[in-house]
PDB file with one MODEL, atoms N, CA, C and O in Angstrom:
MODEL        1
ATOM      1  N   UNK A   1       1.948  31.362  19.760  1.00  0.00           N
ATOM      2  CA  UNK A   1       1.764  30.203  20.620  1.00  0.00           C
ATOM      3  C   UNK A   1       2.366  28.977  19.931  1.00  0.00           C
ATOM      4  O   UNK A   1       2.207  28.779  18.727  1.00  0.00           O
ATOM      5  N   UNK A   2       2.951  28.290  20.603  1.00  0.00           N
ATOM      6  CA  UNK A   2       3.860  27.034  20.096  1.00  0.00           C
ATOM      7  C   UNK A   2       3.101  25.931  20.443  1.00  0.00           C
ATOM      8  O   UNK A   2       2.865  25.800  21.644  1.00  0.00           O
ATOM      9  N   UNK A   3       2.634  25.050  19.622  1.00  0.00           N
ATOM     10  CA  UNK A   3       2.554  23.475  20.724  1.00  0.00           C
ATOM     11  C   UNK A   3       3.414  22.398  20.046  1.00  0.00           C
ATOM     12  O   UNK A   3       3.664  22.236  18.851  1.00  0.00           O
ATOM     13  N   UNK A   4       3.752  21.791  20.994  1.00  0.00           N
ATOM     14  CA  UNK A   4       4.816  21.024  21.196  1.00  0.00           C
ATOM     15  C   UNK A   4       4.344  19.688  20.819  1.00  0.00           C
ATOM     16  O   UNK A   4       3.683  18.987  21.585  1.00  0.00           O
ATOM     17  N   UNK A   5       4.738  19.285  19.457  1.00  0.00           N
ATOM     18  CA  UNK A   5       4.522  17.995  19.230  1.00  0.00           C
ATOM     19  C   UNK A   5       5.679  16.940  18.789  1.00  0.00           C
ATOM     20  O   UNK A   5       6.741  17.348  18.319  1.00  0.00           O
ATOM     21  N   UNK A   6       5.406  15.566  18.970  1.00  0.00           N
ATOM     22  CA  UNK A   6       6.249  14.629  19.227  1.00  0.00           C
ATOM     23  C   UNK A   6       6.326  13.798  18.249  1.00  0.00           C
ATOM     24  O   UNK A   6       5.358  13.088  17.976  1.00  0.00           O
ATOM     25  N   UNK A   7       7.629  13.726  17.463  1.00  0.00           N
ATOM     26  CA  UNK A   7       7.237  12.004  16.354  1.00  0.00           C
ATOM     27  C   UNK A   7       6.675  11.273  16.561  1.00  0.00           C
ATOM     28  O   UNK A   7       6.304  11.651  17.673  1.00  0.00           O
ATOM     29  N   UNK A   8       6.042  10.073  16.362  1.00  0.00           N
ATOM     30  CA  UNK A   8       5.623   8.531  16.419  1.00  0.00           C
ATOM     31  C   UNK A   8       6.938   8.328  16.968  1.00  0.00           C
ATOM     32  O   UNK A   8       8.015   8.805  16.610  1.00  0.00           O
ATOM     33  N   UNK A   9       6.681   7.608  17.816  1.00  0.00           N
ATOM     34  CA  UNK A   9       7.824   6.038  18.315  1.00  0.00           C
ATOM     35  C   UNK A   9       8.152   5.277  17.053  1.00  0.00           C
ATOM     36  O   UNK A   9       7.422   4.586  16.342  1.00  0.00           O
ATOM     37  N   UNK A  10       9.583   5.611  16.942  1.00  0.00           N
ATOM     38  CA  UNK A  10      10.585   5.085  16.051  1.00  0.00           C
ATOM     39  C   UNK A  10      10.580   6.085  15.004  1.00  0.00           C
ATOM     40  O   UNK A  10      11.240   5.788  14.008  1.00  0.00           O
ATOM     41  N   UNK A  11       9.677   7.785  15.000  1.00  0.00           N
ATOM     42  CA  UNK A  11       9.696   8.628  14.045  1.00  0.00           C
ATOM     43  C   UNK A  11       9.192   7.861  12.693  1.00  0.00           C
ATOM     44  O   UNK A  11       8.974   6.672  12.458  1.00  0.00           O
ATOM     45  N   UNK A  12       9.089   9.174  11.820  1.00  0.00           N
ATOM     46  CA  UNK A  12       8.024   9.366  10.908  1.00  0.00           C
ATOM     47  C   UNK A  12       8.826   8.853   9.827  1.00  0.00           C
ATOM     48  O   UNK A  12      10.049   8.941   9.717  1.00  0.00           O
ATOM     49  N   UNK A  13       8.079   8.353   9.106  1.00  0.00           N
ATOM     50  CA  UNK A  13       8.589   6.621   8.153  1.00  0.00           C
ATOM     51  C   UNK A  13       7.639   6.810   6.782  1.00  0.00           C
ATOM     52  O   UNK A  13       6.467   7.130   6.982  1.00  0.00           O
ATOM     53  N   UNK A  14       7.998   6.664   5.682  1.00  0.00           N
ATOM     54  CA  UNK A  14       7.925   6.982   3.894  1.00  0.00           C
ATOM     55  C   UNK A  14       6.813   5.724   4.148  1.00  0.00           C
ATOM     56  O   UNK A  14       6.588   5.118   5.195  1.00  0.00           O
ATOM     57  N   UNK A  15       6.092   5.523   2.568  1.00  0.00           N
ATOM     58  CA  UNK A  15       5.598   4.472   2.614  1.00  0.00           C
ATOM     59  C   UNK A  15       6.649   3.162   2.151  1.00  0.00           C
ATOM     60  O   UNK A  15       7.694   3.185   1.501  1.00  0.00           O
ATOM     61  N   UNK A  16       6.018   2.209   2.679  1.00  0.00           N
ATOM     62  CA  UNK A  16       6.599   1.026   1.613  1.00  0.00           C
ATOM     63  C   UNK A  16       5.729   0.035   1.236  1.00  0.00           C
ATOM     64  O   UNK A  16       4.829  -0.435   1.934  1.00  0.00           O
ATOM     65  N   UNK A  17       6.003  -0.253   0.181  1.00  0.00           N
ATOM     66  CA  UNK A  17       5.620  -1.413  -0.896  1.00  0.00           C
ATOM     67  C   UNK A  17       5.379  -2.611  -0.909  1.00  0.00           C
ATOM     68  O   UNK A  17       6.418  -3.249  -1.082  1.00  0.00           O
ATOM     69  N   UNK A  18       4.147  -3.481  -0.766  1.00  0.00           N
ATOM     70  CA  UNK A  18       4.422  -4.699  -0.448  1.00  0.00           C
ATOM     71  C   UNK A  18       3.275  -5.455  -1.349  1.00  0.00           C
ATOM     72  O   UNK A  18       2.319  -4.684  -1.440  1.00  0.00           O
ATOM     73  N   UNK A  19       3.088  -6.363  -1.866  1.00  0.00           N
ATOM     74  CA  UNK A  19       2.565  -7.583  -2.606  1.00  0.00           C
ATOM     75  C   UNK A  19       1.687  -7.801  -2.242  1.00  0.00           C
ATOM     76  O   UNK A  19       1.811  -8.312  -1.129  1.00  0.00           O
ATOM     77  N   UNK A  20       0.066  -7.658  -2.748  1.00  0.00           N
ATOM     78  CA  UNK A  20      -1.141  -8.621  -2.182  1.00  0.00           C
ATOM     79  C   UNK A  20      -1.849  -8.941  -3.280  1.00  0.00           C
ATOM     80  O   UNK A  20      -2.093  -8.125  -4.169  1.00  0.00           O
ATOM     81  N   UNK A  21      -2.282 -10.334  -3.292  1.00  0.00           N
ATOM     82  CA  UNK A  21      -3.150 -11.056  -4.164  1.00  0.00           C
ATOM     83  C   UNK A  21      -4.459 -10.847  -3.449  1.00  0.00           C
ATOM     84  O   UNK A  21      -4.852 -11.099  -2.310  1.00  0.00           O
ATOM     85  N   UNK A  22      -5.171 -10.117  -4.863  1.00  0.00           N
ATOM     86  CA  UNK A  22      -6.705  -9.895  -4.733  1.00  0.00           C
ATOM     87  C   UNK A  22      -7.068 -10.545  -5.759  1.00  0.00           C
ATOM     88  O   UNK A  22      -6.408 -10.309  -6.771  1.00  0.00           O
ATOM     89  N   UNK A  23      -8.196 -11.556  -5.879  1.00  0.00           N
ATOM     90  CA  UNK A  23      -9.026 -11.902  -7.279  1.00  0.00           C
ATOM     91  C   UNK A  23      -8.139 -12.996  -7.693  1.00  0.00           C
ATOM     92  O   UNK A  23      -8.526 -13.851  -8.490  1.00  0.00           O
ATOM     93  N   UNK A  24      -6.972 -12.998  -7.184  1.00  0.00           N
ATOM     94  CA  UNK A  24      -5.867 -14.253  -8.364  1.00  0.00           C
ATOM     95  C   UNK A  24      -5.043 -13.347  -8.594  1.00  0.00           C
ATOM     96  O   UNK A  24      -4.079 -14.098  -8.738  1.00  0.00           O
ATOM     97  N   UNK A  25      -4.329 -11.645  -8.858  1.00  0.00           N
ATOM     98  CA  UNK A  25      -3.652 -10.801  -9.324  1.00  0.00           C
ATOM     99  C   UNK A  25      -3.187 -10.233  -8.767  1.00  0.00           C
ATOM    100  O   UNK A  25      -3.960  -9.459  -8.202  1.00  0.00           O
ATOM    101  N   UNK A  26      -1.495  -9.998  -8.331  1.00  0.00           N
ATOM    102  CA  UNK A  26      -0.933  -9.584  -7.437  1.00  0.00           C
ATOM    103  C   UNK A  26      -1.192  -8.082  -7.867  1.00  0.00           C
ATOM    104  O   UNK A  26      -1.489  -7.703  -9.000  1.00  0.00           O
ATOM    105  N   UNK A  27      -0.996  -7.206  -6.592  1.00  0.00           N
ATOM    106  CA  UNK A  27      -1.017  -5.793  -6.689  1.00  0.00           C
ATOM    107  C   UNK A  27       0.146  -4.975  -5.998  1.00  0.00           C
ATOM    108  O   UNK A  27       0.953  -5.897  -5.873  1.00  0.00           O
ATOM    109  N   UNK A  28       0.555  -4.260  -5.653  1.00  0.00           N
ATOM    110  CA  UNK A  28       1.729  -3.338  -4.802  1.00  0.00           C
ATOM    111  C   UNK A  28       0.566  -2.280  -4.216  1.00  0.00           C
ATOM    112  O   UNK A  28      -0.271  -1.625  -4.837  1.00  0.00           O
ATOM    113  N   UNK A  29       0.749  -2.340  -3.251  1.00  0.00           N
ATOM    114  CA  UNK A  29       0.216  -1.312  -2.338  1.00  0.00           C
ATOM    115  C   UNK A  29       1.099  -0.336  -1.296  1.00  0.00           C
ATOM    116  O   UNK A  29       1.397  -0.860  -0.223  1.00  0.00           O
ATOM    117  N   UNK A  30       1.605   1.251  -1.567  1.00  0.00           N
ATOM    118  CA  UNK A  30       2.231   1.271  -0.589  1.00  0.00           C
ATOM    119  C   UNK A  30       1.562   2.126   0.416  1.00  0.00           C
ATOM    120  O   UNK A  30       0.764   2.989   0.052  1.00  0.00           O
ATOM    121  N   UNK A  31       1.809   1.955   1.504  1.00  0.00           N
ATOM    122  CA  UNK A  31       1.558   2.201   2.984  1.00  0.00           C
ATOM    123  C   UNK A  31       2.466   2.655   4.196  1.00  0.00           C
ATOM    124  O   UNK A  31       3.455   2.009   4.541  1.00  0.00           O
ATOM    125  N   UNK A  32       2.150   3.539   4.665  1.00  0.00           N
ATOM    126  CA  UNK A  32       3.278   3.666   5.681  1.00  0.00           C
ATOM    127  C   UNK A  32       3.399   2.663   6.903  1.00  0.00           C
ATOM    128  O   UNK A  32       2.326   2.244   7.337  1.00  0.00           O
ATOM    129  N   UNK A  33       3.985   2.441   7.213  1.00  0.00           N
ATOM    130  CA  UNK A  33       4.513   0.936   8.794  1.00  0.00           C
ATOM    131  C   UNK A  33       3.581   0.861   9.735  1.00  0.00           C
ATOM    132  O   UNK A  33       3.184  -0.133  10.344  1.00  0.00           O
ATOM    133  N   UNK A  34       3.178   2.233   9.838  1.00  0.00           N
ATOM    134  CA  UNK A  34       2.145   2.582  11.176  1.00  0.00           C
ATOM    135  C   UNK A  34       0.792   1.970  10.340  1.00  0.00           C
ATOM    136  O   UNK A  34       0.208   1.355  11.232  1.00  0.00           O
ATOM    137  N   UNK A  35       0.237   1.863   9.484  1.00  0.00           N
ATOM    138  CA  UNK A  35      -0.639   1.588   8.865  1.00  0.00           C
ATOM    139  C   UNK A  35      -0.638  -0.132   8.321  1.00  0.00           C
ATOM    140  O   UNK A  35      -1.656  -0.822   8.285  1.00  0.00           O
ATOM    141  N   UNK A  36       0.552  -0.536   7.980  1.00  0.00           N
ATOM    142  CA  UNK A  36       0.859  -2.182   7.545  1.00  0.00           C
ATOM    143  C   UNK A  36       0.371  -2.879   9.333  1.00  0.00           C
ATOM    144  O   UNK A  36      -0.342  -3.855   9.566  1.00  0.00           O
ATOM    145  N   UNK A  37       0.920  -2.146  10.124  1.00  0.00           N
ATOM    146  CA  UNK A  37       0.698  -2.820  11.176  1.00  0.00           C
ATOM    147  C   UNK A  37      -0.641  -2.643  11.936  1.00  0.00           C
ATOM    148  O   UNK A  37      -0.988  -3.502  12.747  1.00  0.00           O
ATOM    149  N   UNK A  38      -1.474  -1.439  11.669  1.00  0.00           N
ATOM    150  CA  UNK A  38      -2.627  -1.942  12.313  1.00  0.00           C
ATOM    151  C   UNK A  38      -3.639  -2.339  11.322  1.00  0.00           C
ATOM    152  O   UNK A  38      -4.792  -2.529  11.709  1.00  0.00           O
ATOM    153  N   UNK A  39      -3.228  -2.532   9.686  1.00  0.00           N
ATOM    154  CA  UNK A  39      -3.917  -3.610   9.165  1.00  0.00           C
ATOM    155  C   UNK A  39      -4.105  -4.805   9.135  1.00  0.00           C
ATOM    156  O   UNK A  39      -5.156  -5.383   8.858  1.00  0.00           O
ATOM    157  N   UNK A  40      -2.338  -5.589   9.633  1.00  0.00           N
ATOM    158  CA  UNK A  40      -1.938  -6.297  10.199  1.00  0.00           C
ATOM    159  C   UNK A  40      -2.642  -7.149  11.171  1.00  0.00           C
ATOM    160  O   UNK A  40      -2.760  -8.374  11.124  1.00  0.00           O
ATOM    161  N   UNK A  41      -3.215  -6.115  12.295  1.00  0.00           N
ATOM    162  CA  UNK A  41      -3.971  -6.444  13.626  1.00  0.00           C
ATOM    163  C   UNK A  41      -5.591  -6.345  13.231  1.00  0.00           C
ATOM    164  O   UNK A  41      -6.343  -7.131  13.808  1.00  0.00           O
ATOM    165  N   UNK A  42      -5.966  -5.716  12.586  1.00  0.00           N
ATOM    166  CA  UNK A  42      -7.342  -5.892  11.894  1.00  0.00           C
ATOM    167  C   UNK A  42      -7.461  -7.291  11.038  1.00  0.00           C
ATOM    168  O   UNK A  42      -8.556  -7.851  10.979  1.00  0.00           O
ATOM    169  N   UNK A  43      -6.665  -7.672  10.580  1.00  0.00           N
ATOM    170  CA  UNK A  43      -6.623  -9.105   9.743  1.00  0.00           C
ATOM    171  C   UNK A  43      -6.787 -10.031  10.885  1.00  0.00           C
ATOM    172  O   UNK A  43      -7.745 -10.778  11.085  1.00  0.00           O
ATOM    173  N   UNK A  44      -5.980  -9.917  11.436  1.00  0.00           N
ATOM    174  CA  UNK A  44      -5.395 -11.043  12.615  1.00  0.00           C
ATOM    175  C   UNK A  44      -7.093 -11.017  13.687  1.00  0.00           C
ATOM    176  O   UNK A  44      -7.673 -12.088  13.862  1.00  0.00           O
ATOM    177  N   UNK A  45      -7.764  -9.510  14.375  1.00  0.00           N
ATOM    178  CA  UNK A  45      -8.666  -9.705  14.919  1.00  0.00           C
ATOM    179  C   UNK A  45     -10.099 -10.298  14.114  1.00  0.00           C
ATOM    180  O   UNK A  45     -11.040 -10.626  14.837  1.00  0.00           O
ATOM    181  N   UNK A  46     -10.232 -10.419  12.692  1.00  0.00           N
ATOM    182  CA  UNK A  46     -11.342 -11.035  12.413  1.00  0.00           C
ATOM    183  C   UNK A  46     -10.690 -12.072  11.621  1.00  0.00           C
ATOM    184  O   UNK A  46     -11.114 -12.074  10.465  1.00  0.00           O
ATOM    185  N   UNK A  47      -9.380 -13.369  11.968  1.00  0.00           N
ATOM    186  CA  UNK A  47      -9.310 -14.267  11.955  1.00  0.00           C
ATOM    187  C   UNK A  47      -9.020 -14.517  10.372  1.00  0.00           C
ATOM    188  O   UNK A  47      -9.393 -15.576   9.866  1.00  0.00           O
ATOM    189  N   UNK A  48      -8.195 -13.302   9.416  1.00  0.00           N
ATOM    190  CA  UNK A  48      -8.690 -13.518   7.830  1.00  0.00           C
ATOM    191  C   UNK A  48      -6.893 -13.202   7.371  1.00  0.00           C
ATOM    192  O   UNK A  48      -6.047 -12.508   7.934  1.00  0.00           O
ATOM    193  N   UNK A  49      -6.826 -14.022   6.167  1.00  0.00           N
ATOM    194  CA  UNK A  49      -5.561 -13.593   5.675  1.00  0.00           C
ATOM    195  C   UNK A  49      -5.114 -11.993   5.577  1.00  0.00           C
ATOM    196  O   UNK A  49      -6.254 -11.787   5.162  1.00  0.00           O
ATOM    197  N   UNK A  50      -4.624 -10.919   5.574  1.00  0.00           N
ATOM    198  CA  UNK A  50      -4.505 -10.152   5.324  1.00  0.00           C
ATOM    199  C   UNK A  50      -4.549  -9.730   3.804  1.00  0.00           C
ATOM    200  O   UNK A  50      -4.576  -8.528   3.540  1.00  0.00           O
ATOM    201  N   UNK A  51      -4.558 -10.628   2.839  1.00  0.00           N
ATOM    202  CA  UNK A  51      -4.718 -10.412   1.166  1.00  0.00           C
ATOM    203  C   UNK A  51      -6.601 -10.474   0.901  1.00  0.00           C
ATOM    204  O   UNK A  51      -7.150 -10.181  -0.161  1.00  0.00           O
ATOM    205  N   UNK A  52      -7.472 -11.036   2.467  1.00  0.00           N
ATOM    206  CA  UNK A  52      -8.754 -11.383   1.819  1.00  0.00           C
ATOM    207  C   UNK A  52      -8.995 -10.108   2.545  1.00  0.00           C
ATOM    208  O   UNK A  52      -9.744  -9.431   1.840  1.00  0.00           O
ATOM    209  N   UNK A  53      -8.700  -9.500   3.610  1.00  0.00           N
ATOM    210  CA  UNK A  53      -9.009  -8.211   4.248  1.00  0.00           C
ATOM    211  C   UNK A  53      -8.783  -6.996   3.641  1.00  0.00           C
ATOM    212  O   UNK A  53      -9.434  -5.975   3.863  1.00  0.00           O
ATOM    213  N   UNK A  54      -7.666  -7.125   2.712  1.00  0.00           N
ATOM    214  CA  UNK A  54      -7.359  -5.808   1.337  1.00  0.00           C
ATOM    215  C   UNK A  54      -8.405  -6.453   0.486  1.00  0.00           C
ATOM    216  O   UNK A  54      -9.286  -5.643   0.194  1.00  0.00           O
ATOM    217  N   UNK A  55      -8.564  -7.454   0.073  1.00  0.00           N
ATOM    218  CA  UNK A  55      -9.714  -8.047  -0.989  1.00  0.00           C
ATOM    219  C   UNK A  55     -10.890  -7.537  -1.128  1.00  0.00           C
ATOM    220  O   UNK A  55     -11.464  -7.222  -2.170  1.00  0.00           O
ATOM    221  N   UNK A  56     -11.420  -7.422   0.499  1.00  0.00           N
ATOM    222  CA  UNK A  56     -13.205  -6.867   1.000  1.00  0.00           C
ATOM    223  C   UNK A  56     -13.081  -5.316   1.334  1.00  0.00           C
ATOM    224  O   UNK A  56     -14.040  -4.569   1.529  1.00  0.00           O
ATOM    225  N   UNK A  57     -11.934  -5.011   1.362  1.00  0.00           N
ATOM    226  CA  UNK A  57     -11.730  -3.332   1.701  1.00  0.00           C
ATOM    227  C   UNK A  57     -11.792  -2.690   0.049  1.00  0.00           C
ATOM    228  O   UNK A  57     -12.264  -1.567  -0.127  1.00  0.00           O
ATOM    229  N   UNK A  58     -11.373  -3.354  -0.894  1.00  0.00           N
ATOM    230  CA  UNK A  58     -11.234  -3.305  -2.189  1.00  0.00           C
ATOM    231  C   UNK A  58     -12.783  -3.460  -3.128  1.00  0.00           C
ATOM    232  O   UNK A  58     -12.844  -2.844  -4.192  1.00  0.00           O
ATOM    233  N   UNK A  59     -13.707  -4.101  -2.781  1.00  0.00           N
ATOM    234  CA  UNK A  59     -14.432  -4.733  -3.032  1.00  0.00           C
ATOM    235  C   UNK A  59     -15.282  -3.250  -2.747  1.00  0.00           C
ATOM    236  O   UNK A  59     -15.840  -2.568  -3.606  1.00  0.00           O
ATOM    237  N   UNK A  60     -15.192  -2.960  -1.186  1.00  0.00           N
ATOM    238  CA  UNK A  60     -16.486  -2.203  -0.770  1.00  0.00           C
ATOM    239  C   UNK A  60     -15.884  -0.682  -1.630  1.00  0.00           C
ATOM    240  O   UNK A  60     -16.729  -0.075  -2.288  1.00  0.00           O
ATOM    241  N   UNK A  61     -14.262  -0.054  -1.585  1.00  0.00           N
ATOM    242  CA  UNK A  61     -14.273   0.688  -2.700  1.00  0.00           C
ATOM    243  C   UNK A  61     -14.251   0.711  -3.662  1.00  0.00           C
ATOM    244  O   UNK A  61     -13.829   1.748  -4.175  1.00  0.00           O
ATOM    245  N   UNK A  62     -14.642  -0.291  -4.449  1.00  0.00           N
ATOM    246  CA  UNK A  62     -14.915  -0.056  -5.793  1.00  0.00           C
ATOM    247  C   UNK A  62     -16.560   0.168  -6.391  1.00  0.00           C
ATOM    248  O   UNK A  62     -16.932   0.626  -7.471  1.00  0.00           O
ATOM    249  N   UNK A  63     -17.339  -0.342  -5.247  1.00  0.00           N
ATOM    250  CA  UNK A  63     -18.730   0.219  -5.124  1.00  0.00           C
ATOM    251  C   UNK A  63     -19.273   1.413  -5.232  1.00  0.00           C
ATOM    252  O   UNK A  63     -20.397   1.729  -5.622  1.00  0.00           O
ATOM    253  N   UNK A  64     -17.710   2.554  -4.567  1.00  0.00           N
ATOM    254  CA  UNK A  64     -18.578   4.071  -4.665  1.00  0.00           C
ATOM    255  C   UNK A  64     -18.290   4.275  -5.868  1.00  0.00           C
ATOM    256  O   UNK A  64     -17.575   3.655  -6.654  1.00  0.00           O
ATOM    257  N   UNK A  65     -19.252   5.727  -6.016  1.00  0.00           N
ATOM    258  CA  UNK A  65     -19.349   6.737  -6.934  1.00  0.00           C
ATOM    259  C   UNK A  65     -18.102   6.809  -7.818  1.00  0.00           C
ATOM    260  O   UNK A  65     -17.815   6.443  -8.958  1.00  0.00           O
ATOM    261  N   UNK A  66     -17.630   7.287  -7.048  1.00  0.00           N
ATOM    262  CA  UNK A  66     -15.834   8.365  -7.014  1.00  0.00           C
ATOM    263  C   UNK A  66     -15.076   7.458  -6.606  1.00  0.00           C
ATOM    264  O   UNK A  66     -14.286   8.163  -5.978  1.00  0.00           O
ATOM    265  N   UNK A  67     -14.493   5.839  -6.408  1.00  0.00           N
ATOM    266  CA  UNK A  67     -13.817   5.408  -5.845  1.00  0.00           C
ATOM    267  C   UNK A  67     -12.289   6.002  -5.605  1.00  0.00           C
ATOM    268  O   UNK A  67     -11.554   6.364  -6.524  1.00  0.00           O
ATOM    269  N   UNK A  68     -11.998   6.029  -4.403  1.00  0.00           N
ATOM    270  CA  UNK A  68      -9.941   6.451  -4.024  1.00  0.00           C
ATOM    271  C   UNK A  68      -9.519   5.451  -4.358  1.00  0.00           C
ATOM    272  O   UNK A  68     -10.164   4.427  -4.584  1.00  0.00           O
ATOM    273  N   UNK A  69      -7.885   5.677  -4.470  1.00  0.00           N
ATOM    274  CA  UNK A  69      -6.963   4.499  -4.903  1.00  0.00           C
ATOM    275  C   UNK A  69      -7.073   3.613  -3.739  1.00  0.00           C
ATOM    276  O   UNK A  69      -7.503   3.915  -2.626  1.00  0.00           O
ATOM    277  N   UNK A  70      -6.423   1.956  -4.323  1.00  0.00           N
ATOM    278  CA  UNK A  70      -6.821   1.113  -2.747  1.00  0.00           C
ATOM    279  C   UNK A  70      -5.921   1.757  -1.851  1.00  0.00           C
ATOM    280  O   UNK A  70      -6.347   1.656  -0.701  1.00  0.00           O
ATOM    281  N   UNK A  71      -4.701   2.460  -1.931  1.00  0.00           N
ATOM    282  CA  UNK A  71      -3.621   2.640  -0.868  1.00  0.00           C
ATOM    283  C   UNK A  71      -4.783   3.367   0.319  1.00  0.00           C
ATOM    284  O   UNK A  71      -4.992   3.053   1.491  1.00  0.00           O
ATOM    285  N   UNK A  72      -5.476   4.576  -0.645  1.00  0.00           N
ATOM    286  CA  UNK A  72      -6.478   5.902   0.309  1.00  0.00           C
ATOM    287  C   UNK A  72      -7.467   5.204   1.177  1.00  0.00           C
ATOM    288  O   UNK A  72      -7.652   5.327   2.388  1.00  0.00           O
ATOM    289  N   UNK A  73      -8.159   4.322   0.163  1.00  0.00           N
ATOM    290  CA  UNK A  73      -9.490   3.446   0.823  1.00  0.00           C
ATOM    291  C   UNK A  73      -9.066   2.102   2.292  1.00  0.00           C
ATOM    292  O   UNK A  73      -9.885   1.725   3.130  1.00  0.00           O
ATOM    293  N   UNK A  74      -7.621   1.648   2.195  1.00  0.00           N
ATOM    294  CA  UNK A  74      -7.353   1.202   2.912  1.00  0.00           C
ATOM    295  C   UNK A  74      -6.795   2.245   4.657  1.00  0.00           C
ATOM    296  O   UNK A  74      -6.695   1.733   5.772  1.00  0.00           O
ATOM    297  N   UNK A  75      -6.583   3.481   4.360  1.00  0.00           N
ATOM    298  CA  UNK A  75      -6.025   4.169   5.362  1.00  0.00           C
ATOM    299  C   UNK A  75      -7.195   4.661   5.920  1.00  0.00           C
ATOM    300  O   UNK A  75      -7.242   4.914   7.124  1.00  0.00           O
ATOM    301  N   UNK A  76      -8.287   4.849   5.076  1.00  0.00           N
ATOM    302  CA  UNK A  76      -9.413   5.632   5.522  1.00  0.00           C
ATOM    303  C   UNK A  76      -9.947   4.381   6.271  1.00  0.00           C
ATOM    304  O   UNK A  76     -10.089   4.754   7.435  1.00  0.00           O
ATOM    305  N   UNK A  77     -10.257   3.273   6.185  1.00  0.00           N
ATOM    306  CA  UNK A  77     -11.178   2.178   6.504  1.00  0.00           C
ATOM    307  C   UNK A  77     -10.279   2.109   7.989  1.00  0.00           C
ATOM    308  O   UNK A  77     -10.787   2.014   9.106  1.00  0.00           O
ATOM    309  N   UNK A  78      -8.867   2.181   7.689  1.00  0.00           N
ATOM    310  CA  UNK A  78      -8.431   1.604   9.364  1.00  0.00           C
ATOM    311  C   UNK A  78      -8.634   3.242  10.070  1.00  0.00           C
ATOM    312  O   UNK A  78      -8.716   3.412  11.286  1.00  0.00           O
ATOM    313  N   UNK A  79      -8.683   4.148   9.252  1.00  0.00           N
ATOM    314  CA  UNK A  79      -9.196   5.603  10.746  1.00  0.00           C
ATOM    315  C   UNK A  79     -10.554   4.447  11.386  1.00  0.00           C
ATOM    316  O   UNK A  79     -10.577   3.884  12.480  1.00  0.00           O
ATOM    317  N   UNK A  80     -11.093   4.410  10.799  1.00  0.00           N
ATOM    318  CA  UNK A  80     -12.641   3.934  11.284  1.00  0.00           C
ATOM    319  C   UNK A  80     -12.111   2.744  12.141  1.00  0.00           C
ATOM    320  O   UNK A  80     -12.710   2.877  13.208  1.00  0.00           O
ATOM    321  N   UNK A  81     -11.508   1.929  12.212  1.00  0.00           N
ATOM    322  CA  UNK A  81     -11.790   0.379  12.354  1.00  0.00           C
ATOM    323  C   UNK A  81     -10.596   0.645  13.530  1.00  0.00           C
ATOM    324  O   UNK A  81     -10.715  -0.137  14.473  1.00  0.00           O
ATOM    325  N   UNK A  82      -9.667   1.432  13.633  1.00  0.00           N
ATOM    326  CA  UNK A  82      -8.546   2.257  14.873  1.00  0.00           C
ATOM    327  C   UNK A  82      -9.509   2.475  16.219  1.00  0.00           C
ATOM    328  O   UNK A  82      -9.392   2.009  17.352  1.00  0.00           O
ATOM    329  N   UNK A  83     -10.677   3.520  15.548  1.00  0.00           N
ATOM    330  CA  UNK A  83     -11.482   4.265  16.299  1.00  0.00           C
ATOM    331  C   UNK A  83     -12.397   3.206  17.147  1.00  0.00           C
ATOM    332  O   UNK A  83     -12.581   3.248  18.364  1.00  0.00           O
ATOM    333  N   UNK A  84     -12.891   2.314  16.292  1.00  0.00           N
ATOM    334  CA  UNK A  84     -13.650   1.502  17.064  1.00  0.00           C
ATOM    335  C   UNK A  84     -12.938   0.374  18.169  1.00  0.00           C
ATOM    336  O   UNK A  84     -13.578  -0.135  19.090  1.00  0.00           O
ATOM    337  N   UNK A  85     -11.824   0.158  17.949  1.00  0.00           N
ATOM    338  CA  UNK A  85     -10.980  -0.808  19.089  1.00  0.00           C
ATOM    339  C   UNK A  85     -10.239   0.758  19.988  1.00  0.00           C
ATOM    340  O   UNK A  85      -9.043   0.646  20.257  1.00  0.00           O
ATOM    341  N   UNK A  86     -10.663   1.591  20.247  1.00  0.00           N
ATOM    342  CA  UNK A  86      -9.799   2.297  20.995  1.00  0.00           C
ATOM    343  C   UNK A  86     -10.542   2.362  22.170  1.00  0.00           C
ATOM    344  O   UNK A  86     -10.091   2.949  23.153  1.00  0.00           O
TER     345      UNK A  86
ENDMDL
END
C-alpha cells in the first residue's frame, strides 16, 4: 500500500542559523523556516520581542530534569502552542 505524500509549500528546507540575545549573550539557534516562522507568529501574538519569547522558552527548559538543547525545547513548545491556535 502506497500513501501519497506531499512536500511543504516551497519543499523541505535544512535548518538555518540565526542570532538571539538571552540574559545579555548572544546565542545561534538553528531551526528550520517552517519553525522561525511560526515562532515568529507566537512572538508577534503575545505582543513580545522574539529574543524575550526564546528567553522564557529557555528559562522553562532549563528547569527540567533532563533539559533538551534550546533548538529541541523550542520545536517541542511550538508543537504545543501550533496545536492550540489551530
Amino acid at each position: 500500500m502506497s500513501i501519497a505524500i506531499l512536500p511543504p509549500e516551497g519543499g523541505f528546507a535544512g535548518p538555518v542559523k540565526r542570532s538571539v540575545t538571552i540574559a545579555g549573550h548572544q546565542t545561534s539557534i538553528s531551526l528550520e523556516p517552517g519553525f522561525w516562522t511560526a515562532l515568529e507568529a507566537a512572538s508577534a501574538r503575545r505582543a513580545l520581542p522574539l529574543s524575550a519569547l526564546v528567553a522564557a522558552i529557555d528559562a522553562v527548559r532549563i528547569g527540567e530534569d533532563d533539559p533538551p538543547n534550546l533548538a529541541s525545547a523550542i520545536r517541542s513548545w511550538l508543537l504545543v502552542e501550533v496545536k492550540a491556535h489551530d
